[in-house]
Residue, then its C-alpha position, 0 to 999 in steps of 0.5 A: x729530265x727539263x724543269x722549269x727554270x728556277x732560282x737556287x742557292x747554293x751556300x758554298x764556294x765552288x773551288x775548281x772541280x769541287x762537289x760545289x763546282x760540279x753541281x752548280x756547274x750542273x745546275x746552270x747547264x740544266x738552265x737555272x739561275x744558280x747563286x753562289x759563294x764568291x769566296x771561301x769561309x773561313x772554316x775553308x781557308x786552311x787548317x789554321x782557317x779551321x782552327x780559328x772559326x771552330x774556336x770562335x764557334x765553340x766561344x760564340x756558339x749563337x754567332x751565325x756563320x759566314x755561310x748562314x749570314x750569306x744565305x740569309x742575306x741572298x733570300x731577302x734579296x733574291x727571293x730563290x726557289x730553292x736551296x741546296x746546302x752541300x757538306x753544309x749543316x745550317x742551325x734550326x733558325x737559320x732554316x726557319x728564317x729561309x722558310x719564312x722569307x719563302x725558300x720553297x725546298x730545302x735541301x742537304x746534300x751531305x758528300x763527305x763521310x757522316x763521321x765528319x758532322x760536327x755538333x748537330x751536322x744535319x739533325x735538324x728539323x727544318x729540311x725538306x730532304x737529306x741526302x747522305x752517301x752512307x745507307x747506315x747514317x741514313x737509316x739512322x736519320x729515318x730512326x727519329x723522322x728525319x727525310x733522310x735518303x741514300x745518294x752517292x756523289x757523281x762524274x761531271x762528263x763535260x770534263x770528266x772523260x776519257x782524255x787520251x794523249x800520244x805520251x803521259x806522265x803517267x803510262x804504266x803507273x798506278x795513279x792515286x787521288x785524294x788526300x794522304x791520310x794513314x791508311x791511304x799511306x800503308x797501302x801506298x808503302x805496301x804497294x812500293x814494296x812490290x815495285x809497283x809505279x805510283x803516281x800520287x796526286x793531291x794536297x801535300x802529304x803531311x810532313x809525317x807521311x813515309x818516305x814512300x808517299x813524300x817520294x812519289x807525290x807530283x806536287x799537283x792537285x790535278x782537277x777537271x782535264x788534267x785529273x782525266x789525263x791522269x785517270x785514263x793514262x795509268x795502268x789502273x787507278x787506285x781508290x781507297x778512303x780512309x778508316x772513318x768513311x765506312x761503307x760508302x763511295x767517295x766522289x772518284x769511284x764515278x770519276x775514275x770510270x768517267x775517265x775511261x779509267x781502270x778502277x781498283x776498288x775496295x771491296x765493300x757492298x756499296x760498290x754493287x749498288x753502283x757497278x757490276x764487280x769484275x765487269x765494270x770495276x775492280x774490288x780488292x780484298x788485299x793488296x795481293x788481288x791488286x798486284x794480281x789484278x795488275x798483272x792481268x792488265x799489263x799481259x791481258x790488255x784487251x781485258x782491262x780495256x773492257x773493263x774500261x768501256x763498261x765503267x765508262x758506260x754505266x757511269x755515263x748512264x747512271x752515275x752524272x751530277x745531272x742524274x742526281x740532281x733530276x732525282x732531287x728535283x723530283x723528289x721535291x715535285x719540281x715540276x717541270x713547265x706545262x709542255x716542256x720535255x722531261x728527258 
């Protein structure tokens, strides 16, 4: 679906292959004028970063952000259609004041787990939509009349793809993403003990990580082509999420199919909303139907490789920053220009 081009915001920085990145990435090639960040918060630069500004904040707790006092100073200048905040709460007056200087839409789109909301996160009165990946955070925002909906994260298909090369790293290995907290590390042991090959990737584990964790990361944070080398390379590629994210999907549920990977998959309701259990994915119940489900790969190629192409197709079809974004689009009745294609 075309819109008619318009001028959004976007108060956040676009680190390589972030869900910034990915949006406004998306935005642009869908042909609007996209402002955003040029740097980091401080909040962003680390966790002394965080230590820092949420002390200042519990301090001053009527200081605006550096992400508000940037889009406040953006919409005087610019003048934007609309603006879209991600991972990002902004205060009541802060949304009031984008609305007076005429910021048509208004929108939250929130990719992290809701847990992570820190004082009021989103419980504002100001926006026009929200938009959160947990179905029981967002009925609990529609309990008190908030426009919360349901939307997951997505793949970007201009890097995240099926990258074959003649020899990889990674062949043969389970490949892990993400960061390295307690239950992503017990797995991972777990995992060990049946002498199956890891390749872990993403930030440095933390110095209390076990043995196995700090022996099988590579030392890279692999983002856009080389994540799809990775994800398409391994034998499978393992996606858990931590104890806090509920039942909900985290962005590399669509990036690994995206890839042309072999998605093993925990186990939760959410994951029939998006794919076909068995057919286009994997879901795991114990780290016994993981070792099972590899060693049908490693003997049944033929089979996992079907599995690829399905998680490939339905992503590529259901599952692009490029569907959700249309979908917000409409939502807002965005309408498209007089005579311009909508598909």
């Amino acid at each position: 679906m075309t819109y008619r081009p318009l001028r959004i915001l976007v108060p956040n920085f676009p680190a390589p292959d972030s869900f910034t990145d990915n949006v406004v990435h998306t935005l642009r090639a869908m042909g609007h004028e996209v402002r955003c960040m040029d740097r980091l918060g401080s909040r962003d630069r680390g966790r002394i970063g965080r230590i820092l500004h949420d002390a200042w904040m519990g301090y001053r707790p009527q200081t605006l952000t550096e992400q508000e006092t940037w889009v406040l100073a953006q919409a005087q200048d610019w003048k934007p259609d609309l603006m879209i905040a991600l991972t990002l709460s902004l205060r009541d007056e802060v949304l009031a004041e984008l609305r007076a200087t005429g910021v048509t839409g208004l929108v939250a789109w929130w990719g992290d787990t809701p847990a992570n909301m820190r004082g009021m996160g989103l419980l504002a009165d100001g926006w026009d939509r929200i938009y959160i990946k947990d179905a029981a955070a967002v009925a609990k925002f529609c309990a008190v009349g908030l426009p919360a909906d349901l939307m997951h994260e997505a793949m970007n298909p201009d890097w995240h793809q099926p990258l074959e090369t003649s020899s990889h790293p990674d062949t043969g290995s389970v490949v892990v993403a993400g960061s390295y907290y307690g239950y992503r590390q017990i797995m991972i042991d777990r995992l060990e003990a049946c002498n199956i090959p890891l390749a872990l990737y993403g930030p440095r584990p933390p110095r209390w990580s076990r043995p196995s964790v700090q022996a099988g990361h590579r030392g890279k944070y692999i983002v856009k082509d080389e994540k799809s080398h990775a994800f398409h390379a391994g034998l499978a590629c393992l996606n858990s999420t931590a104890l806090s994210e509920g039942n909900s999907l985290n962005c590399r549920a669509f990036e690994i199919c995206g890839a042309g990977g072999l998605q093993l998959i925990e186990n939760k309701s959410a994951v029939a909303d998006c794919f076909d259990p068995g057919h286009e994915v994997l879901t795991y119940r114990s780290v016994d139907e993981i070792c099972a489900y590899l060693d049908r790969a490693r003997k049944d190629p033929d089979w996992a490789r079907s599995i690829r192409e399905a998680g490939l197709a339905r992503a590529r079809a259901h599952h692009t920053y490029r569907h959700r974004l249309n979908r917000i689009l409409s939502d807002l009745d965005m309408a498209p220009a007089q005579g311009s294609p909508t598909t």
